[in-house]
FIKOLZA-1660 file (N, C-alpha, C; in steps of 0.1 Angstrom, whole numbers, plus 5000, padded with zeros to 4 digits):
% residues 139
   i   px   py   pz ch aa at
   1 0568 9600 9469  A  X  N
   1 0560 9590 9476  A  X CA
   1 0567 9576 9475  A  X  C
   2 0570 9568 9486  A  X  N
   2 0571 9555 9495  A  X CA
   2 0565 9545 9482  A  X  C
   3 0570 9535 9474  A  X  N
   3 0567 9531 9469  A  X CA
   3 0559 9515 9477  A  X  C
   4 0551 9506 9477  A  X  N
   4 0552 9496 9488  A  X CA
   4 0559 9487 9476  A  X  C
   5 0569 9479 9480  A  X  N
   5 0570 9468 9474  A  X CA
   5 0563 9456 9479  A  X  C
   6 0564 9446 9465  A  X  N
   6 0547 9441 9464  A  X CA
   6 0557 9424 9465  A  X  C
   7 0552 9414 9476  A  X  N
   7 0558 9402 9474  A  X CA
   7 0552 9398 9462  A  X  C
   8 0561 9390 9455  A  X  N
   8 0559 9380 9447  A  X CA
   8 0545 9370 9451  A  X  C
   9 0538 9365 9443  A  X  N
   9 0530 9357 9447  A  X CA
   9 0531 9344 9452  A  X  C
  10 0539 9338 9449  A  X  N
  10 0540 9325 9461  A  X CA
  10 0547 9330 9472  A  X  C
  11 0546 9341 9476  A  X  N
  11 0550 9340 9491  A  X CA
  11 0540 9343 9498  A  X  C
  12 0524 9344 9493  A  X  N
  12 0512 9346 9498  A  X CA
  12 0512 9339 9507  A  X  C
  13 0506 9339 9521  A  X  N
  13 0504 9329 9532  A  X CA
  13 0490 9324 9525  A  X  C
  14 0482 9322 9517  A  X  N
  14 0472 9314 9511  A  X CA
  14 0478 9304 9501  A  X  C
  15 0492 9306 9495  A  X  N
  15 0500 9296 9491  A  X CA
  15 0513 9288 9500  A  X  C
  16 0504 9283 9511  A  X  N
  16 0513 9272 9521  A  X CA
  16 0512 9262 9513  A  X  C
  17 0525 9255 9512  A  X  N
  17 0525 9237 9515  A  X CA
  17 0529 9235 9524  A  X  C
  18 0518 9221 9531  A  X  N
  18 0523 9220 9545  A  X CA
  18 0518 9204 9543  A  X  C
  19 0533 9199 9548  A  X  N
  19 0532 9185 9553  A  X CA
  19 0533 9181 9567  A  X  C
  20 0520 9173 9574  A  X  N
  20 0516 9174 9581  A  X CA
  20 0527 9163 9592  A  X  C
  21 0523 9160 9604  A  X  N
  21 0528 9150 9612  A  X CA
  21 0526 9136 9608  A  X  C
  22 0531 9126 9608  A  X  N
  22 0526 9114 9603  A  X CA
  22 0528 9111 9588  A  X  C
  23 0529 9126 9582  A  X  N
  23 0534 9121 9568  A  X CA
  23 0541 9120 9565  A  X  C
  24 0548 9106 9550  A  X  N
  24 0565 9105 9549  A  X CA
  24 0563 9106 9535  A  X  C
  25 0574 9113 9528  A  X  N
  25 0574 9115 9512  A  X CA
  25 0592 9107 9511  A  X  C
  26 0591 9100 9503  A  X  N
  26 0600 9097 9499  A  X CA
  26 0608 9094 9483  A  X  C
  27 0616 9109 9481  A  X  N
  27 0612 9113 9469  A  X CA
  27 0616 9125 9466  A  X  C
  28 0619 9134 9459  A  X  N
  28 0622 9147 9463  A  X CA
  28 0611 9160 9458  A  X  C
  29 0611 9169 9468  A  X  N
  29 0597 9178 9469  A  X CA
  29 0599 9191 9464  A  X  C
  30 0596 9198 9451  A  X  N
  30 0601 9210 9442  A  X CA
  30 0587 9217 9446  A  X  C
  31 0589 9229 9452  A  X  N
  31 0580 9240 9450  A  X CA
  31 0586 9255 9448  A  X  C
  32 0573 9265 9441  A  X  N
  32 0575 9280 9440  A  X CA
  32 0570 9284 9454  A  X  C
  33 0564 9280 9461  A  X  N
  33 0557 9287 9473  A  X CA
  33 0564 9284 9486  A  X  C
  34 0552 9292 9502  A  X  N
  34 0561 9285 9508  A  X CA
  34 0562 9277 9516  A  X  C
  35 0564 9264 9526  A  X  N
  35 0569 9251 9531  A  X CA
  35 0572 9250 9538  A  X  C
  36 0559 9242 9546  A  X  N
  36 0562 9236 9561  A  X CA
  36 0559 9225 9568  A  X  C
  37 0566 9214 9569  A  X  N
  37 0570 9208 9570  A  X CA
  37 0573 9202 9586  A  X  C
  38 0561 9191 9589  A  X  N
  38 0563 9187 9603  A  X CA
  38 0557 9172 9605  A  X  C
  39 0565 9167 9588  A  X  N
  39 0564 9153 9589  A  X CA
  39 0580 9149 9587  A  X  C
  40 0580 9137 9574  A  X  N
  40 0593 9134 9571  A  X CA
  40 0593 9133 9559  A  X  C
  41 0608 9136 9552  A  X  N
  41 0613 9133 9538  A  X CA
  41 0623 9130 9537  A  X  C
  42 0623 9119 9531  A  X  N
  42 0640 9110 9524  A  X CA
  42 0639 9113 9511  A  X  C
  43 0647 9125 9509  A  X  N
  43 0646 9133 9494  A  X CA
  43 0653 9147 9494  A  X  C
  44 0655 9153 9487  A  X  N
  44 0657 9165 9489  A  X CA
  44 0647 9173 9486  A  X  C
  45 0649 9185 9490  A  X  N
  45 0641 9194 9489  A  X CA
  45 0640 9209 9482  A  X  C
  46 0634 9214 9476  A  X  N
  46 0637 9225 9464  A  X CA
  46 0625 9234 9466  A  X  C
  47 0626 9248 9469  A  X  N
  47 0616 9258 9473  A  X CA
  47 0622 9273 9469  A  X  C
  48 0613 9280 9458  A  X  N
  48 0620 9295 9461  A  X CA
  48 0612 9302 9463  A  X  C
  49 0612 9299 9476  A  X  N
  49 0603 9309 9488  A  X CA
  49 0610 9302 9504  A  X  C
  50 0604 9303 9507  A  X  N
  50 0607 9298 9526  A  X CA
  50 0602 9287 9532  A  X  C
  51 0612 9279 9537  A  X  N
  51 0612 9265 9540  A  X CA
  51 0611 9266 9557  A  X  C
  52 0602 9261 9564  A  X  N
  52 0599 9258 9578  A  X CA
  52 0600 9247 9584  A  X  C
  53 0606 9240 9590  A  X  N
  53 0606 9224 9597  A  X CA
  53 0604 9228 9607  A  X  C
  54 0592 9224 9615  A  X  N
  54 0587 9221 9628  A  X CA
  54 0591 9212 9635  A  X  C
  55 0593 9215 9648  A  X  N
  55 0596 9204 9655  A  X CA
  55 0597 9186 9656  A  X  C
  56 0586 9185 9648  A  X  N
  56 0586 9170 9645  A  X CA
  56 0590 9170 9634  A  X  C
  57 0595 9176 9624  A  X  N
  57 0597 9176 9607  A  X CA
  57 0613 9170 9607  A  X  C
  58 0618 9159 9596  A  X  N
  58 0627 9157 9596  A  X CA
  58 0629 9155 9583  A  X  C
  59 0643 9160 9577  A  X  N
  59 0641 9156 9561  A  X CA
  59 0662 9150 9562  A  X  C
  60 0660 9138 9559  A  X  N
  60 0673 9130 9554  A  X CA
  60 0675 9132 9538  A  X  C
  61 0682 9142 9534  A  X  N
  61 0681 9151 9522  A  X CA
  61 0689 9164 9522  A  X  C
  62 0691 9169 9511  A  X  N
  62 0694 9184 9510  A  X CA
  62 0684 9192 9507  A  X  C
  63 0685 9209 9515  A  X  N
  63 0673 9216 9507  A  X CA
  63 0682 9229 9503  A  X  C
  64 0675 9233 9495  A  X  N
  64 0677 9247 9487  A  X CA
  64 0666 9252 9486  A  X  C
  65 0666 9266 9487  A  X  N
  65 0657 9275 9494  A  X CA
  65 0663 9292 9492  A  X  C
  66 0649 9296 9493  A  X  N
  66 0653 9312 9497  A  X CA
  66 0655 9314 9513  A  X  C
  67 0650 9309 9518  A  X  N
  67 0650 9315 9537  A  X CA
  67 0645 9300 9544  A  X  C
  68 0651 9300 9554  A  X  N
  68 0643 9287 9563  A  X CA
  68 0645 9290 9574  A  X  C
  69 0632 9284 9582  A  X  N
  69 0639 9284 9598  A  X CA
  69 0631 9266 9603  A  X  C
  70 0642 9267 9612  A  X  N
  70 0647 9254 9612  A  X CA
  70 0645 9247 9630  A  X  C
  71 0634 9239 9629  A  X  N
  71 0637 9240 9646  A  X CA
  71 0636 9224 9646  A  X  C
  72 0632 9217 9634  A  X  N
  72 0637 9200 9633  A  X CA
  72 0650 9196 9633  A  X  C
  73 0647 9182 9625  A  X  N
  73 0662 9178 9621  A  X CA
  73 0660 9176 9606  A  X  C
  74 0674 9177 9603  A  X  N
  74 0682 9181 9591  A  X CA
  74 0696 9166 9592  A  X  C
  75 0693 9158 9581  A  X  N
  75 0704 9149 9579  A  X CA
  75 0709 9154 9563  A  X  C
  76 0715 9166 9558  A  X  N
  76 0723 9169 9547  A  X CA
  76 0724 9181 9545  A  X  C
  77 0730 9185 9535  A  X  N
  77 0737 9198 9531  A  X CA
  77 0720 9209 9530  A  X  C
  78 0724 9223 9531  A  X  N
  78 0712 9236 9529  A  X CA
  78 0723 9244 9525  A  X  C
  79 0716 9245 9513  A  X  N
  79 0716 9260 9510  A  X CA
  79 0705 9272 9508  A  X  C
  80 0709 9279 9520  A  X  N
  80 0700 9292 9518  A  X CA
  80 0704 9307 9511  A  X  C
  81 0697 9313 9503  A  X  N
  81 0703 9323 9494  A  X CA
  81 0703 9334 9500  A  X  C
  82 0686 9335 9514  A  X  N
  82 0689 9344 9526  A  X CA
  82 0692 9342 9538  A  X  C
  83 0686 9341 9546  A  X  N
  83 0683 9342 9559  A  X CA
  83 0677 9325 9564  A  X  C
  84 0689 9321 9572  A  X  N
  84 0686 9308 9582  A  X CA
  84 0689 9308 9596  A  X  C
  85 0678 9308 9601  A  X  N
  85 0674 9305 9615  A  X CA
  85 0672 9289 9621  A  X  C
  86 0686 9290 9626  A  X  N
  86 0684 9274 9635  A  X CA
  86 0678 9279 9647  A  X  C
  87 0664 9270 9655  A  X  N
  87 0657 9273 9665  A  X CA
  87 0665 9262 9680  A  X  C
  88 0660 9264 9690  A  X  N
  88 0667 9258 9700  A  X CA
  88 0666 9244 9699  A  X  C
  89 0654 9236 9691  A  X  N
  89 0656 9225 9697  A  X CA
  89 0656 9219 9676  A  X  C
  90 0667 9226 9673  A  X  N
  90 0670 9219 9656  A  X CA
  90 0682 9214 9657  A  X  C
  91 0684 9206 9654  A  X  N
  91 0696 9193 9650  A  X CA
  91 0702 9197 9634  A  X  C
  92 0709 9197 9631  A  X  N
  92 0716 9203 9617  A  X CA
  92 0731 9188 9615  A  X  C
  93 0726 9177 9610  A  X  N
  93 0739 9172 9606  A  X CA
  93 0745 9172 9592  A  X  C
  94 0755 9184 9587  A  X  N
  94 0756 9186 9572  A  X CA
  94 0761 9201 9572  A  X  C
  95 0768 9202 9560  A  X  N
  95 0771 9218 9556  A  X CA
  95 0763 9225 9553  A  X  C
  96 0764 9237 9556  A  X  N
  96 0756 9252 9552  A  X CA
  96 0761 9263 9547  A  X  C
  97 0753 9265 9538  A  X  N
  97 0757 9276 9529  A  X CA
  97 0747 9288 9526  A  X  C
  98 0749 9301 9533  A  X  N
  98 0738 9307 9535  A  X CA
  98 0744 9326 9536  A  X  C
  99 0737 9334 9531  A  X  N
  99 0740 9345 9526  A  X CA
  99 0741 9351 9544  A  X  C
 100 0732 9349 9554  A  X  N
 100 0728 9355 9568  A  X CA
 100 0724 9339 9579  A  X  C
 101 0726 9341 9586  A  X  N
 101 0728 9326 9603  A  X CA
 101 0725 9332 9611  A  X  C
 102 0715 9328 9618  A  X  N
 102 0706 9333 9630  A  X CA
 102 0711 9316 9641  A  X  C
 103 0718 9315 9648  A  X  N
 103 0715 9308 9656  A  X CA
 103 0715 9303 9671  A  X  C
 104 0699 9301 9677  A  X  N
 104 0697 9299 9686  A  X CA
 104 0704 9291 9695  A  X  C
 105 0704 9291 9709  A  X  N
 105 0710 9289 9722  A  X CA
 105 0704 9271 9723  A  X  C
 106 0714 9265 9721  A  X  N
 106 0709 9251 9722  A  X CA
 106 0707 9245 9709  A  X  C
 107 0703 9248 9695  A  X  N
 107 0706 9242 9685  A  X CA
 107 0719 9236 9684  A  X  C
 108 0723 9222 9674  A  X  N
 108 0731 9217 9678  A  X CA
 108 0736 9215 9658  A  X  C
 109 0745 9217 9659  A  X  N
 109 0751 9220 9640  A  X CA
 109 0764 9212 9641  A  X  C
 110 0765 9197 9639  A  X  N
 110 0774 9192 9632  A  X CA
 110 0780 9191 9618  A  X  C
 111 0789 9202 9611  A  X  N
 111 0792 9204 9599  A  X CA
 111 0801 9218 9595  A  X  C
 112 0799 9220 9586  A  X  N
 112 0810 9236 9582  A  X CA
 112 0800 9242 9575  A  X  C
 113 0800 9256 9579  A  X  N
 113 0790 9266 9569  A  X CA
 113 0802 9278 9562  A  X  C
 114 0796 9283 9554  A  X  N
 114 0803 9288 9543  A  X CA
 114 0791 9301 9540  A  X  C
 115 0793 9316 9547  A  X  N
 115 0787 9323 9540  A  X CA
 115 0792 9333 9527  A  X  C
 116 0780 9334 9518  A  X  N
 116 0782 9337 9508  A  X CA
 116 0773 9353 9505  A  X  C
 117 0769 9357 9495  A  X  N
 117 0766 9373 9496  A  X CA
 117 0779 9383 9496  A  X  C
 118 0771 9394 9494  A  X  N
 118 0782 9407 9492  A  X CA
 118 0788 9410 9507  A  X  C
 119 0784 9412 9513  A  X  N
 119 0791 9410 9525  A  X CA
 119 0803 9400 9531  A  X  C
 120 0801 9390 9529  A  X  N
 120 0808 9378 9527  A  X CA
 120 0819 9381 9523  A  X  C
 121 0819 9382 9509  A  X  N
 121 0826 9385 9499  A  X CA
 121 0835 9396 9501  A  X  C
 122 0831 9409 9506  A  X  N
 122 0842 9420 9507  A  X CA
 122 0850 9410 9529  A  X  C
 123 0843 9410 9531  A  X  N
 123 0851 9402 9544  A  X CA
 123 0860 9394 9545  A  X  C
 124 0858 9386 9530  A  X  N
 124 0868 9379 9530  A  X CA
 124 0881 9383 9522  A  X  C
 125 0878 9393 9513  A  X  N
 125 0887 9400 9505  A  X CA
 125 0895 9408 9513  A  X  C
 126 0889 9415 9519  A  X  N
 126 0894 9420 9532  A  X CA
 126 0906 9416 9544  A  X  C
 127 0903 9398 9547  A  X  N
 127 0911 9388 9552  A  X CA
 127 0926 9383 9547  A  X  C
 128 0920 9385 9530  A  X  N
 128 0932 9378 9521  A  X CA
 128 0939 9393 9522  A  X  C
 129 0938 9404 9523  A  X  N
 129 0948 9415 9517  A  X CA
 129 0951 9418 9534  A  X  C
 130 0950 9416 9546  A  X  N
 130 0956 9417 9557  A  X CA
 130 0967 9404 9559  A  X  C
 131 0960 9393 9552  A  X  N
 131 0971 9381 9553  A  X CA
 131 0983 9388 9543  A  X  C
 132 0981 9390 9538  A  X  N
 132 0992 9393 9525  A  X CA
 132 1003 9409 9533  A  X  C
 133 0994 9415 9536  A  X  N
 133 1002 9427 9543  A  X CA
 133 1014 9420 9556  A  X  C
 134 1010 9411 9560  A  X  N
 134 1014 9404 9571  A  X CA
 134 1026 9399 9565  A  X  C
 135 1024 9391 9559  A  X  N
 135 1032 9382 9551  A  X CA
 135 1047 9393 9542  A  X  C
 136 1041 9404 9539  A  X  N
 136 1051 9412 9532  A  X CA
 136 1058 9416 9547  A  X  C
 137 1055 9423 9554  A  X  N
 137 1058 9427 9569  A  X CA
 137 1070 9412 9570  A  X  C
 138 1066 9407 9573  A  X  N
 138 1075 9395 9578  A  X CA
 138 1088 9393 9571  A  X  C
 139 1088 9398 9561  A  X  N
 139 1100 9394 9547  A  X CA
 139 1112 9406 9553  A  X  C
% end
């Protein structure tokens, strides 16, 4: 028998934080739960659970995170440990660093991303021993 696995509890949808339109924190914003975000912050930002910027949401800051999807603006570096989803009308100016990249038709990403994870990892291992095969070939 199918065991269910059981989310952790701040990924309950009855444990939202949600900063609204109109509001500005200025400051940096640490949570366990998950985060959404459709005001502004001059700060960074810290969540291990899942980070959402709405359309009006802007954070001039870095965030770290388990997952985000992203359809604001973004003025600094993200790291995500899963799954980032830039939406069509998100602005991304800064590096990324993220295990999986979902991104939409018209989002606009000024910067360098860098995935990371096991996947990643044998890909790129993979890259260095065809460069090297190449390189003996040539000798």
């Amino acid at each position: 028998m199918l065991k269910r696995k059981e989310k952790p509890q701040f990924e309950s949808p009855d444990r939202l934080n949600r900063l609204v339109e109109g509001t500005k924190i200025i400051g940096d914003l640490m949570t366990d739960s998950n985060l959404r975000i459709d005001g502004e912050i001059v700060g960074n930002v810290f969540s291990r659970s899942k980070v959402v910027i709405g359309e009006t949401g802007t954070i001039f800051g870095n965030i770290s995170c388990q997952e985000a999807d992203i359809e604001g603006t973004i003025e600094g570096s993200l790291e995500i440990e899963g799954l980032l989803i830039l939406r069509e009308k998100s602005k991304i100016i800064g590096d990324i660093t993220t295990a999986r990249l979902h991104i939409e038709e018209g989002a606009i990403f000024l910067g360098s991303c860098q995935m990371t994870g096991y996947e990643a990892t044998k890909a790129q291992a993979h890259l260095v021993a065809s460069e090297e095969n190449s390189e003996e070939s040539d000798d």
